[in-house]
C-alpha positions as protocol buffer text, in pm:
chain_id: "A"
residue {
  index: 1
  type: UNK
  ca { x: -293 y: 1204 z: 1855 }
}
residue {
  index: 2
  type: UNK
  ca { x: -545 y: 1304 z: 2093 }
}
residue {
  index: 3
  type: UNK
  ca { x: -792 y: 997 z: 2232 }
}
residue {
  index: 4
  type: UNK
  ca { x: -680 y: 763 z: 1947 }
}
residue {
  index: 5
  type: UNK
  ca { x: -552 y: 437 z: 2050 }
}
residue {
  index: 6
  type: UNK
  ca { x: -198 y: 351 z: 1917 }
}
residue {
  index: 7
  type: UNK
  ca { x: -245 y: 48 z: 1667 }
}
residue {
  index: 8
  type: UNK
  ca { x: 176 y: 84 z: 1538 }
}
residue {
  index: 9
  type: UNK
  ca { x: 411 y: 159 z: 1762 }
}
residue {
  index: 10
  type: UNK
  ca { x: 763 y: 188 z: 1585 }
}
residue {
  index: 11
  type: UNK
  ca { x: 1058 y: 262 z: 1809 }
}
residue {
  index: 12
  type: UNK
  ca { x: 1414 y: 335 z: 1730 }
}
residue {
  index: 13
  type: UNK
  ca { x: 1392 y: 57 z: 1467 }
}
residue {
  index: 14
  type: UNK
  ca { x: 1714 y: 21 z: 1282 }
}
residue {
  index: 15
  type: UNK
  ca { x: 1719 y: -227 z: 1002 }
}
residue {
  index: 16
  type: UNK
  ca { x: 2093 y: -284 z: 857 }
}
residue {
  index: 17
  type: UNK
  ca { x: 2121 y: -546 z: 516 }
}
residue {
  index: 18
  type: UNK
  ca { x: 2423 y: -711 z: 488 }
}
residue {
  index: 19
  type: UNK
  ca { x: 2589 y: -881 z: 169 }
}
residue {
  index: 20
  type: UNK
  ca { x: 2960 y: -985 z: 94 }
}
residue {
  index: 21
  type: UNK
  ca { x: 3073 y: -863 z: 416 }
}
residue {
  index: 22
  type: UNK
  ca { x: 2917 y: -496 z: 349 }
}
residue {
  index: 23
  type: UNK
  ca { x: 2689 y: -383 z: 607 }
}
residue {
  index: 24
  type: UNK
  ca { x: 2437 y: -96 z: 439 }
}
residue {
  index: 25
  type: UNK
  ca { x: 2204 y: 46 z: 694 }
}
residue {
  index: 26
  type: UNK
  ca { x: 1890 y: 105 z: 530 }
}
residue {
  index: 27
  type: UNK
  ca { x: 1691 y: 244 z: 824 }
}
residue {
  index: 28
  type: UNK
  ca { x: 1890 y: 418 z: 1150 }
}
residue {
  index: 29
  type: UNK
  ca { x: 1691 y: 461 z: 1501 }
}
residue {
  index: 30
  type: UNK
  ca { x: 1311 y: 559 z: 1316 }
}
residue {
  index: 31
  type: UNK
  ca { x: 1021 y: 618 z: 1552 }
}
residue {
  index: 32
  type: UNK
  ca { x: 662 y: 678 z: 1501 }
}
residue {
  index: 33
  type: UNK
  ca { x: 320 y: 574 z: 1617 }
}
residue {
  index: 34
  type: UNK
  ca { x: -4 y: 520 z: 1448 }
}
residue {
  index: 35
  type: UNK
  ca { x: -336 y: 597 z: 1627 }
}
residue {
  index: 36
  type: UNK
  ca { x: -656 y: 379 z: 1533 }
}
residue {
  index: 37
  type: UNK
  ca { x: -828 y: 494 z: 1201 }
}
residue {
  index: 38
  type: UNK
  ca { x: -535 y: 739 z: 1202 }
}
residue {
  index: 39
  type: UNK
  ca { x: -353 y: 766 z: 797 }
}
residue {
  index: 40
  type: UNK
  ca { x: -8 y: 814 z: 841 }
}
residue {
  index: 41
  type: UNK
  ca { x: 236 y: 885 z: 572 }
}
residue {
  index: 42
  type: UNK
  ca { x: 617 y: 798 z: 510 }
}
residue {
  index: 43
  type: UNK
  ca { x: 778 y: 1052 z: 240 }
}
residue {
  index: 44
  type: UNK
  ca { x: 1132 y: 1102 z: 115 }
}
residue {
  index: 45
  type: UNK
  ca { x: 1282 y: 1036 z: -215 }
}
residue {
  index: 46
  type: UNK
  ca { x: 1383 y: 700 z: -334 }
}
residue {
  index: 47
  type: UNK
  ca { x: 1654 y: 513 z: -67 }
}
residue {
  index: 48
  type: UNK
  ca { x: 1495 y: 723 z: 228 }
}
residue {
  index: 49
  type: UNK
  ca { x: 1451 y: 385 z: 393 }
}
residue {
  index: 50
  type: UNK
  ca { x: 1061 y: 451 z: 413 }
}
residue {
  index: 51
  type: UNK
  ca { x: 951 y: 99 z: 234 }
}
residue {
  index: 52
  type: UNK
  ca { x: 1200 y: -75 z: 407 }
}
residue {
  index: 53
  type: UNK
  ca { x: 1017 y: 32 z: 752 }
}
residue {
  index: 54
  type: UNK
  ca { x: 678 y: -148 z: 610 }
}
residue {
  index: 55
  type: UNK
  ca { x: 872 y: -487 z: 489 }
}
residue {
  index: 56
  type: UNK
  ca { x: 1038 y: -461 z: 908 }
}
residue {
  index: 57
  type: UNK
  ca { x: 684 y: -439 z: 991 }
}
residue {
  index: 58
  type: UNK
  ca { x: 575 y: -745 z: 786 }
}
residue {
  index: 59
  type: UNK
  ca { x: 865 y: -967 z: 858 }
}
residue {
  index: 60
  type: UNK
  ca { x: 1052 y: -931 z: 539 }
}
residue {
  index: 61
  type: UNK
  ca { x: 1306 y: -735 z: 646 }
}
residue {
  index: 62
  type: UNK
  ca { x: 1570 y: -733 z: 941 }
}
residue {
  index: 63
  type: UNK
  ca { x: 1500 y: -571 z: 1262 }
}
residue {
  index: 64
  type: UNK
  ca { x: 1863 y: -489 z: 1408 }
}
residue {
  index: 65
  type: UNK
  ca { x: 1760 y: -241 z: 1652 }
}
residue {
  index: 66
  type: UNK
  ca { x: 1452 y: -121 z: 1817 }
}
residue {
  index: 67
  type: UNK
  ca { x: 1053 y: -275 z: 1845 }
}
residue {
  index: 68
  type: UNK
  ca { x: 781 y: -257 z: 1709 }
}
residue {
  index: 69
  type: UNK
  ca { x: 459 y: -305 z: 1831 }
}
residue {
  index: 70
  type: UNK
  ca { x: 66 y: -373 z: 1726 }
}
residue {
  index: 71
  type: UNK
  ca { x: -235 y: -316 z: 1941 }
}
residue {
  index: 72
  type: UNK
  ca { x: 56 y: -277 z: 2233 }
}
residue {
  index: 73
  type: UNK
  ca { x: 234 y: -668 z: 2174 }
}
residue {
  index: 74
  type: UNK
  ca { x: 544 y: -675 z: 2023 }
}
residue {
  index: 75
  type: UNK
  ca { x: 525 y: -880 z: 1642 }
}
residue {
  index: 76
  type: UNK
  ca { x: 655 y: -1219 z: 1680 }
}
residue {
  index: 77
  type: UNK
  ca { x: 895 y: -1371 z: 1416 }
}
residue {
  index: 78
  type: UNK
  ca { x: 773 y: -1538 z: 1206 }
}
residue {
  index: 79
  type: UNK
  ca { x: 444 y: -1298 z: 1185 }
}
residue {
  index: 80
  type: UNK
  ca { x: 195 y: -1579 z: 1193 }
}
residue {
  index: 81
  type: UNK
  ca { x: -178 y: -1584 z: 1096 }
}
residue {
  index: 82
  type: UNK
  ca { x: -251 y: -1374 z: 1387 }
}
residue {
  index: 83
  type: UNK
  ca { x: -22 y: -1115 z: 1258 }
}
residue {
  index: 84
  type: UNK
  ca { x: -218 y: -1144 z: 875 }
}
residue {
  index: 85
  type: UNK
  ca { x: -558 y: -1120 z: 990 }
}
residue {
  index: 86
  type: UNK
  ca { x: -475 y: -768 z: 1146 }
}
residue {
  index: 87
  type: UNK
  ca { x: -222 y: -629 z: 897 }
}
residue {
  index: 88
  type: UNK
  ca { x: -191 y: -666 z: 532 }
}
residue {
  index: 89
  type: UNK
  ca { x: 9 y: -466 z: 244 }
}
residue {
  index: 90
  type: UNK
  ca { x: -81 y: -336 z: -89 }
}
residue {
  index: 91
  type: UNK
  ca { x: 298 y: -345 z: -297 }
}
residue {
  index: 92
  type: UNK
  ca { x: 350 y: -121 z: -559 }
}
residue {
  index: 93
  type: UNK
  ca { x: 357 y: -315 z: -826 }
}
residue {
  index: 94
  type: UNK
  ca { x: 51 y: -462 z: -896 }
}
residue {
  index: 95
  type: UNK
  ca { x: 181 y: -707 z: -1168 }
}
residue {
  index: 96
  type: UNK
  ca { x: 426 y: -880 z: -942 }
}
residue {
  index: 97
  type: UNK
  ca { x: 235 y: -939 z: -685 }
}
residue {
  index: 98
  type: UNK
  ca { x: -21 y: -1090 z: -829 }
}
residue {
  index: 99
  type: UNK
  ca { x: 41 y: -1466 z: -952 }
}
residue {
  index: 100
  type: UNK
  ca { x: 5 y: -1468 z: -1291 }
}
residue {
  index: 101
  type: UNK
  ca { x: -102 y: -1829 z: -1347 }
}
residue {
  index: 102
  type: UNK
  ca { x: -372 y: -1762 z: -1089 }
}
residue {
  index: 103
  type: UNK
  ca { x: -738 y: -1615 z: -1184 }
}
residue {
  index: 104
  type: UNK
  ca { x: -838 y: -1358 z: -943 }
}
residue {
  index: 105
  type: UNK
  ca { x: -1095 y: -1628 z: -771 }
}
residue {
  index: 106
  type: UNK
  ca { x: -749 y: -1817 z: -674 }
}
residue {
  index: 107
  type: UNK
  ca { x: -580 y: -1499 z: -530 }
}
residue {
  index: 108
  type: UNK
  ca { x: -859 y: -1354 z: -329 }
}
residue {
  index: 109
  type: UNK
  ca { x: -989 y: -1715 z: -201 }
}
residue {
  index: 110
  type: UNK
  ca { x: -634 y: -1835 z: -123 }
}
residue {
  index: 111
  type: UNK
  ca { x: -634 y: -1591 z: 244 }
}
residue {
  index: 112
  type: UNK
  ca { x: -959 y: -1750 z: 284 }
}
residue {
  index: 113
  type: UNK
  ca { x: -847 y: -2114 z: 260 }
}
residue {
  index: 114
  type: UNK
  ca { x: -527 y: -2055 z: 470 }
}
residue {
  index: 115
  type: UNK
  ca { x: -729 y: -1912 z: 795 }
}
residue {
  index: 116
  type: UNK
  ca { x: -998 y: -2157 z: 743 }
}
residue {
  index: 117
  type: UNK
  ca { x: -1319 y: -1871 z: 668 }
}
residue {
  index: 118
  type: UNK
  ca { x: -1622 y: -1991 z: 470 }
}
residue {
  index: 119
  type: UNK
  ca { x: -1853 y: -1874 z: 242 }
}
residue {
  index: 120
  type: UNK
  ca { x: -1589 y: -1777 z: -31 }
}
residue {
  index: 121
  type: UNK
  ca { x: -1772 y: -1723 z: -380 }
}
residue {
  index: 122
  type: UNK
  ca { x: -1982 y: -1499 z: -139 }
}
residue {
  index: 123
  type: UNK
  ca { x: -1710 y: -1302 z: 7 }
}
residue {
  index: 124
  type: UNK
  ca { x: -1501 y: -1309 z: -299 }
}
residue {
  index: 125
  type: UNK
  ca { x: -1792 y: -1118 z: -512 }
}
residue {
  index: 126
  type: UNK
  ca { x: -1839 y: -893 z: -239 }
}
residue {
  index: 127
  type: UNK
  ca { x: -1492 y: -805 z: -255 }
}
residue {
  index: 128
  type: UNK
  ca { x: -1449 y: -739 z: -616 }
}
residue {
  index: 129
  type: UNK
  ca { x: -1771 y: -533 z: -594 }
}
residue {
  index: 130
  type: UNK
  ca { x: -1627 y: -301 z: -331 }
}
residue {
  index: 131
  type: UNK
  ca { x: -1275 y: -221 z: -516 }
}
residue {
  index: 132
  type: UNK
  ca { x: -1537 y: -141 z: -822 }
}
residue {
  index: 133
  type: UNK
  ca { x: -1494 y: -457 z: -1037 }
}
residue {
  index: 134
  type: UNK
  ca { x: -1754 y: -649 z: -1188 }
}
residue {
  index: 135
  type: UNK
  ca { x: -1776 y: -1007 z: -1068 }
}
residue {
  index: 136
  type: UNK
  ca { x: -1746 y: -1171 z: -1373 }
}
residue {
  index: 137
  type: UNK
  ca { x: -1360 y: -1081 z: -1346 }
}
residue {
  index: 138
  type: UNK
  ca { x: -1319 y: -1373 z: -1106 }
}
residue {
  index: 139
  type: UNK
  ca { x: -1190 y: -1601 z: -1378 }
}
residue {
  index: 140
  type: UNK
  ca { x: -991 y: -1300 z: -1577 }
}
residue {
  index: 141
  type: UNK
  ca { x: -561 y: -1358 z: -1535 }
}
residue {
  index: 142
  type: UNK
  ca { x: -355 y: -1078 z: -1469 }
}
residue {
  index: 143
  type: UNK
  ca { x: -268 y: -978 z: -1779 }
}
residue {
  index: 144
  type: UNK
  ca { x: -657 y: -968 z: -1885 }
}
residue {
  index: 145
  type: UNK
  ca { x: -631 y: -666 z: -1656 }
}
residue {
  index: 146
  type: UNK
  ca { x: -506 y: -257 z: -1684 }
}
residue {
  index: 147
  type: UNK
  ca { x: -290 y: -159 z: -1405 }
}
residue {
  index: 148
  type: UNK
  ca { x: -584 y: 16 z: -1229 }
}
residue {
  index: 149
  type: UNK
  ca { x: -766 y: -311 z: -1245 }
}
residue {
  index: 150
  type: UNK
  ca { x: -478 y: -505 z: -1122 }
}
residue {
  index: 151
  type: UNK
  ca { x: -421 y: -299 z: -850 }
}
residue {
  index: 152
  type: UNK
  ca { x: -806 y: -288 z: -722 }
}
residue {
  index: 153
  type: UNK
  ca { x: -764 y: -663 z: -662 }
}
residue {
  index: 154
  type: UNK
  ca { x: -455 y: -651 z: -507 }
}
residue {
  index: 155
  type: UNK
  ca { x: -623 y: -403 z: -266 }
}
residue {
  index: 156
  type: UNK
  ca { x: -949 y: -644 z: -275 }
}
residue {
  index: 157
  type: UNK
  ca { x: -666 y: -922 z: -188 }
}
residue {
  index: 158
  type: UNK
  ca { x: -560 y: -719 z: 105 }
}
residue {
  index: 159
  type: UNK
  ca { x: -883 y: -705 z: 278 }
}
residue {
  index: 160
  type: UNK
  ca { x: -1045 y: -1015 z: 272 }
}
residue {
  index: 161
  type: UNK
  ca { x: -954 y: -1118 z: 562 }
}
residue {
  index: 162
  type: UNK
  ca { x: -1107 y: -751 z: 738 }
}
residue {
  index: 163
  type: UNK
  ca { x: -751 y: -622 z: 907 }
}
residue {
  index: 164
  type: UNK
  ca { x: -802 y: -315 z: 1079 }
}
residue {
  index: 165
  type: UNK
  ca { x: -396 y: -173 z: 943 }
}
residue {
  index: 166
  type: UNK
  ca { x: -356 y: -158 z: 566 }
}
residue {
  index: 167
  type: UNK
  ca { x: 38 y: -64 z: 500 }
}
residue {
  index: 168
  type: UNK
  ca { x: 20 y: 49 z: 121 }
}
residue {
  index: 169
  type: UNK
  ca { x: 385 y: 122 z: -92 }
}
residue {
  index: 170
  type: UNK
  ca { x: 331 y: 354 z: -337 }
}
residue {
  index: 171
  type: UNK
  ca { x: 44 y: 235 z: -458 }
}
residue {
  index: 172
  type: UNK
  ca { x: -36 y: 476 z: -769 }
}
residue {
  index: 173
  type: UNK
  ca { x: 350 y: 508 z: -851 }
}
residue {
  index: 174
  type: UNK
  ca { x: 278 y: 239 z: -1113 }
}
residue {
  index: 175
  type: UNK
  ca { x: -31 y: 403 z: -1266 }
}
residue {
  index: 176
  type: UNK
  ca { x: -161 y: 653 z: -1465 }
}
residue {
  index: 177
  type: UNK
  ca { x: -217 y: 1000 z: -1353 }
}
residue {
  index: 178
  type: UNK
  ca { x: -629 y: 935 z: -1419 }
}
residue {
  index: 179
  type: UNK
  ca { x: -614 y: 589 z: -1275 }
}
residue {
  index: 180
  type: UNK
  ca { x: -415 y: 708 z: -959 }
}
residue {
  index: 181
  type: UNK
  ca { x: -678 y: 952 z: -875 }
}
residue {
  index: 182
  type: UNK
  ca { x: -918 y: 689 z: -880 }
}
residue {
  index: 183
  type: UNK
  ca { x: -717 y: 461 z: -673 }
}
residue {
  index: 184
  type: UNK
  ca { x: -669 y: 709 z: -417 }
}
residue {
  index: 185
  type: UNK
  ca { x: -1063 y: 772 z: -424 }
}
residue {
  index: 186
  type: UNK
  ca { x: -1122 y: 406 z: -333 }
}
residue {
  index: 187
  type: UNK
  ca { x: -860 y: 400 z: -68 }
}
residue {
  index: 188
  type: UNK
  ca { x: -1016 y: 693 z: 100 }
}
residue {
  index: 189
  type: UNK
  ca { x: -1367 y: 556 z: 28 }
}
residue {
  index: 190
  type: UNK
  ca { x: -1255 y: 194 z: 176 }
}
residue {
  index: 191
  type: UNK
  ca { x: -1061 y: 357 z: 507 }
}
residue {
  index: 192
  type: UNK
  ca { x: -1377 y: 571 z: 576 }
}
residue {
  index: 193
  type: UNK
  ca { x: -1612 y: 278 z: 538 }
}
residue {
  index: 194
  type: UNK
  ca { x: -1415 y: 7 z: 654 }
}
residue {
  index: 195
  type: UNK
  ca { x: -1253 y: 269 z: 1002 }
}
residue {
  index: 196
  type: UNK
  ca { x: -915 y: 147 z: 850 }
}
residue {
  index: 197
  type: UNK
  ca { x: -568 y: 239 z: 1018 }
}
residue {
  index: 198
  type: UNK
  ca { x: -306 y: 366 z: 705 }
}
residue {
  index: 199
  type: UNK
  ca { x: 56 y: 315 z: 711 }
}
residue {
  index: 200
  type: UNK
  ca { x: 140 y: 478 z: 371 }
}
residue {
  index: 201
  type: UNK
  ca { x: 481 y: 513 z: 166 }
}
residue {
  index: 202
  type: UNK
  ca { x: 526 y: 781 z: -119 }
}
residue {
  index: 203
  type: UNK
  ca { x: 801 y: 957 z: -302 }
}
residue {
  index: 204
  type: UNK
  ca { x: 515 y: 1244 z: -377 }
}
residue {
  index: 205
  type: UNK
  ca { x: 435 y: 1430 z: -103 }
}
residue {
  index: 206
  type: UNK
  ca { x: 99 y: 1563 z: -308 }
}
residue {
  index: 207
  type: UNK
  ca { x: 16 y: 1218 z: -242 }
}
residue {
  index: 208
  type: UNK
  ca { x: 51 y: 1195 z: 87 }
}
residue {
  index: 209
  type: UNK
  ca { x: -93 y: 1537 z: 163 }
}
residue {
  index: 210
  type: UNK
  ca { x: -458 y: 1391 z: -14 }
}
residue {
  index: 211
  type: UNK
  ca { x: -423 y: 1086 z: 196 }
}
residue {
  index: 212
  type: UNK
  ca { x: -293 y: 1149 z: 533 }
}
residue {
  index: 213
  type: UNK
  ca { x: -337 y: 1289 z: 850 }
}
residue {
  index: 214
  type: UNK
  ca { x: 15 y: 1334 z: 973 }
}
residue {
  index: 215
  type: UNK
  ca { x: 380 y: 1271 z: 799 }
}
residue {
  index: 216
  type: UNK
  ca { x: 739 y: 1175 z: 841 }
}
residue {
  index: 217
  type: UNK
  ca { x: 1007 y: 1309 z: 627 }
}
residue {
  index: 218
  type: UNK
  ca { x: 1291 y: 1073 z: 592 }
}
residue {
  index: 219
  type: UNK
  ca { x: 1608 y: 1046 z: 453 }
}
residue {
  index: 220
  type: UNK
  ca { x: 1936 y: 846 z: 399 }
}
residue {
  index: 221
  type: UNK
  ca { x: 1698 y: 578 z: 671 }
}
residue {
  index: 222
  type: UNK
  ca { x: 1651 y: 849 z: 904 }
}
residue {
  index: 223
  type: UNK
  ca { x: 1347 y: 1083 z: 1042 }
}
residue {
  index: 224
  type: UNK
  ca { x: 1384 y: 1444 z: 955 }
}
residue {
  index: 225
  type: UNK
  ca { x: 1069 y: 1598 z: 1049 }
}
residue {
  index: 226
  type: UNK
  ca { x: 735 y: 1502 z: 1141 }
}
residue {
  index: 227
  type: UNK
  ca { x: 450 y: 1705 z: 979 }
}
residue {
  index: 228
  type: UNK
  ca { x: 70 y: 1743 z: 1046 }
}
residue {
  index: 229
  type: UNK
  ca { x: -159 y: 1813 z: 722 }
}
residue {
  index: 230
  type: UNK
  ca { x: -170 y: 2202 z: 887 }
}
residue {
  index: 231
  type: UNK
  ca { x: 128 y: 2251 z: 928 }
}
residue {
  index: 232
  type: UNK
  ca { x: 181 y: 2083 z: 556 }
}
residue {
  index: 233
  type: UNK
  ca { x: -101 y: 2356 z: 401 }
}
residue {
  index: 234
  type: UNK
  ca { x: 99 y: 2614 z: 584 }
}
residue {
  index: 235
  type: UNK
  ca { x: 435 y: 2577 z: 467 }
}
residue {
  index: 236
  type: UNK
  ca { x: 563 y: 2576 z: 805 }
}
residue {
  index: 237
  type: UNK
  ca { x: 842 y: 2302 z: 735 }
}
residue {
  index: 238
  type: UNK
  ca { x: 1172 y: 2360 z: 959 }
}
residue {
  index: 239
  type: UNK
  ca { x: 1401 y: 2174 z: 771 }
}
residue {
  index: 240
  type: UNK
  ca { x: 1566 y: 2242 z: 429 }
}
residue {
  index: 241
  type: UNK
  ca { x: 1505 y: 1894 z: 275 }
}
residue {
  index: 242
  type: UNK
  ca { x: 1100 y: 1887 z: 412 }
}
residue {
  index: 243
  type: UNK
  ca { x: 1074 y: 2241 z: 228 }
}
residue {
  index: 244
  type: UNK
  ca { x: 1243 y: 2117 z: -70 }
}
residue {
  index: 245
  type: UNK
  ca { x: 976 y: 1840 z: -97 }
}
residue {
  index: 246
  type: UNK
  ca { x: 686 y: 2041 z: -68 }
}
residue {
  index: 247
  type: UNK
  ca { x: 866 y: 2258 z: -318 }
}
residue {
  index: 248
  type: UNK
  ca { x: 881 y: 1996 z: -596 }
}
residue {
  index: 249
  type: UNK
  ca { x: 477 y: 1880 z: -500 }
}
residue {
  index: 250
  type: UNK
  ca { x: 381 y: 2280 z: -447 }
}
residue {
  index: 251
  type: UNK
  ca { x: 159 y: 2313 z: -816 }
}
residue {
  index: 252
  type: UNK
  ca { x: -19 y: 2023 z: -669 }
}
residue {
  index: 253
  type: UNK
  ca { x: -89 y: 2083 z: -313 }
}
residue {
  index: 254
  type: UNK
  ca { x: -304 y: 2294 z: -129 }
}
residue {
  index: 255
  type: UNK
  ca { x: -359 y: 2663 z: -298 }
}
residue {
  index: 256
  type: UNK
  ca { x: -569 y: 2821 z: -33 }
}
residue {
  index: 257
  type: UNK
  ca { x: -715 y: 2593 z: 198 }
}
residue {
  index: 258
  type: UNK
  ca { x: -845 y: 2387 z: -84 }
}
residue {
  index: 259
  type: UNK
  ca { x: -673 y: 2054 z: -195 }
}
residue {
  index: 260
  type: UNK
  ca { x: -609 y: 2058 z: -557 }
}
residue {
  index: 261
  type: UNK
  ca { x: -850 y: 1835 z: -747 }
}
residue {
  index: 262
  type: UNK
  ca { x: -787 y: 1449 z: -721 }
}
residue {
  index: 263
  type: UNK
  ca { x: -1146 y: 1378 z: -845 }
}
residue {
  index: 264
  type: UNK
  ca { x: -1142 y: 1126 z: -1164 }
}
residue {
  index: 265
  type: UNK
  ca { x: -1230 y: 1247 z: -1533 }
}
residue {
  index: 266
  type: UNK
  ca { x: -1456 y: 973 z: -1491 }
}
residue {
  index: 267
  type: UNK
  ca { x: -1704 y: 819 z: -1207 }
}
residue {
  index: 268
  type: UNK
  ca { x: -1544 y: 566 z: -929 }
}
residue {
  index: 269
  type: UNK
  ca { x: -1529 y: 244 z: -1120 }
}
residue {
  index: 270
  type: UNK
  ca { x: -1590 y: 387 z: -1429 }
}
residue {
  index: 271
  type: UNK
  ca { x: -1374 y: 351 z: -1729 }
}
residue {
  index: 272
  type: UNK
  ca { x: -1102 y: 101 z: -1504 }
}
residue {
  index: 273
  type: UNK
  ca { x: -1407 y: -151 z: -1451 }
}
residue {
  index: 274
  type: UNK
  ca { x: -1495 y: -190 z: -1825 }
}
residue {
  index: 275
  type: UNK
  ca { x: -1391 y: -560 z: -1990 }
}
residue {
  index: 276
  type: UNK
  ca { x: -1088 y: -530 z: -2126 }
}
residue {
  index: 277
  type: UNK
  ca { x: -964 y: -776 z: -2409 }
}
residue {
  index: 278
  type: UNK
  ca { x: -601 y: -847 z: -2415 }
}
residue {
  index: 279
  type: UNK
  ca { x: -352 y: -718 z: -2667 }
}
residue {
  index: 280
  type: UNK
  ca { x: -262 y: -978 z: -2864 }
}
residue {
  index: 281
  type: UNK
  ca { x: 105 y: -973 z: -2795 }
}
residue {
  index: 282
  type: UNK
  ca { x: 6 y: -1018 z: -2375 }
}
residue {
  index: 283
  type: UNK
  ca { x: -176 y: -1307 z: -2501 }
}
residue {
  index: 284
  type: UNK
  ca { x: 167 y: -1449 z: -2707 }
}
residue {
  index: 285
  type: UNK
  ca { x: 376 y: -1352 z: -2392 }
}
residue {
  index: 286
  type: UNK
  ca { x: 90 y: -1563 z: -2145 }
}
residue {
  index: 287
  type: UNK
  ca { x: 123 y: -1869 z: -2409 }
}
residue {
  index: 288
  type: UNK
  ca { x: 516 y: -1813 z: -2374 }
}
residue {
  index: 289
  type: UNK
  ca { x: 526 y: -1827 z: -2018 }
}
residue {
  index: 290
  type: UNK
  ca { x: 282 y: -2106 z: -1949 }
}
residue {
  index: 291
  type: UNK
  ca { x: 484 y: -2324 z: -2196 }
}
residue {
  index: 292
  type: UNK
  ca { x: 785 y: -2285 z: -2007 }
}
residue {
  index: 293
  type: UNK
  ca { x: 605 y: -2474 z: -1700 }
}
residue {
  index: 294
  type: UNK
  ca { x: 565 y: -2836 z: -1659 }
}
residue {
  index: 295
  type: UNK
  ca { x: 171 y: -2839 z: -1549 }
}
residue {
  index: 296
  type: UNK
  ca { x: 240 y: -3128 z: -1343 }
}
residue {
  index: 297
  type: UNK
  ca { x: 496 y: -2982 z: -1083 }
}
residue {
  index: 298
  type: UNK
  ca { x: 249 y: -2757 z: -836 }
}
């Protein structure tokens, strides 16, 4: 990693779920470390154990085994506001995590509010103009939004508070093939403006390849091989399952020192920014699920 400071330090973590007196170990003695503005990626099919390695990170899952550390200090449990204001997630699904009885002026001021930061309708714009959105979606639901839209603010969510580490969980698998592209655009756009640190979790190693600097295979919880993006363009895998992956991403990887185009049909902000009117049977489903609330519990 050359000069780079390490901002995550993961070492022999194992994270083991239990339930009805099964134990299932979901990630088994995983290490890897981060440098500072570094993008790191975490492939591997579905049940590798890759997403369960951000949620250790973030406190939402078990940590049987192993540390982990940011900035060299070990994370304290619980996380704390410390902990927020330097690390944040984007989730996959952009539709459940956002609230969807909150506007999108509640979700991005609540982080404000909690750490106590002022000047919110000015930092709130600001942060709806630099995922691409206009402002006037501050009083828009969730489901006034497209997926792509949905997902800008959870990414707008994610930095208001400025962290230096963004941990992101597949966050195209949900979208379109257009809209991902333009998702991925912004991340890059955001890391390179912003000098952000990536932690980042796909199932597509295409993916991964556009984004990231280095990668980790995993599977059944456990590290099979750790790639750079050279060795990546080269083929140069050394295990089976790592060549299998790049087998099933090949027709859209590199083809001859060039990355295959992720560019957008359409400019950064483009179509996904236009207003969009609900459908009239989101609108039914909203008046459906409101209904079912008593407005006076909180």
């Amino acid at each position: 990693m050359g000069e780079l400071m390490a901002l995550i330090e993961v070492e022999n973590l194992s994270v083991t779920f239990s339930a009805n007196s099964r134990q299932v170990r979901a990630v088994e003695n995983v290490s890897l470390t981060v440098g500072e503005r570094e993008s790191f990626g975490l492939v591997g099919e579905s049940g590798s154990g890759k997403s369960t390695i951000l949620r250790a990170i973030c406190g939402l899952a078990p940590i049987s085994e192993g540390s982990i550390r940011i900035k060299g200090e070990p994370v304290k449990t619980p996380r704390g506001k410390a902990f927020s204001a330097l690390v944040q997630m984007v989730f996959q699904d952009p539709y459940a995590s956002l609230h969807p009885r909150h506007t999108i002026d509640r979700t991005l001021s609540e982080p404000l509010a909690i750490h106590g930061i002022p000047d919110t309708d000015k930092r709130v714009m600001a942060a709806l103009t630099d995922v691409g959105l206009p402002t006037s979606f501050r009083f828009r639901y969730p489901h006034q939004l497209s997926g792509g839209q949905r997902q800008r603010v959870a990414i707008a969510r994610a930095l208001m508070l400025k962290p230096a580490i963004l941990l992101l969980d597949e966050p195209t698998s949900a979208l379109d093939a257009s809209v991902q592209a333009e998702t991925l655009n912004l991340l890059s756009r955001l890391r390179d403006e912003r000098g952000l640190t990536f932690l980042m979790v796909s199932h597509d190693l295409a993916v991964i390849d556009h984004m990231c600097d280095r990668i980790l295979v995993m599977q059944n919880g456990r590290a099979v091989e750790e790639l750079s993006r050279e060795t990546l363009a080269s083929a140069q895998m050394t295990t089976e399952y790592a060549r299998s992956l790049f087998t099933a991403s090949a027709d859209r990887m590199l083809e001859g020192g060039t990355p295959h185009s992720f560019a957008p049909e359409y400019p950064e902000g483009g179509r996904e920014s236009e207003t969009l009117d609900p459908h009239p049977r989101q609108v039914r489903a909203q008046d459906r699920f409101e209904a079912d609330f008593n407005p006076t519990q909180p």
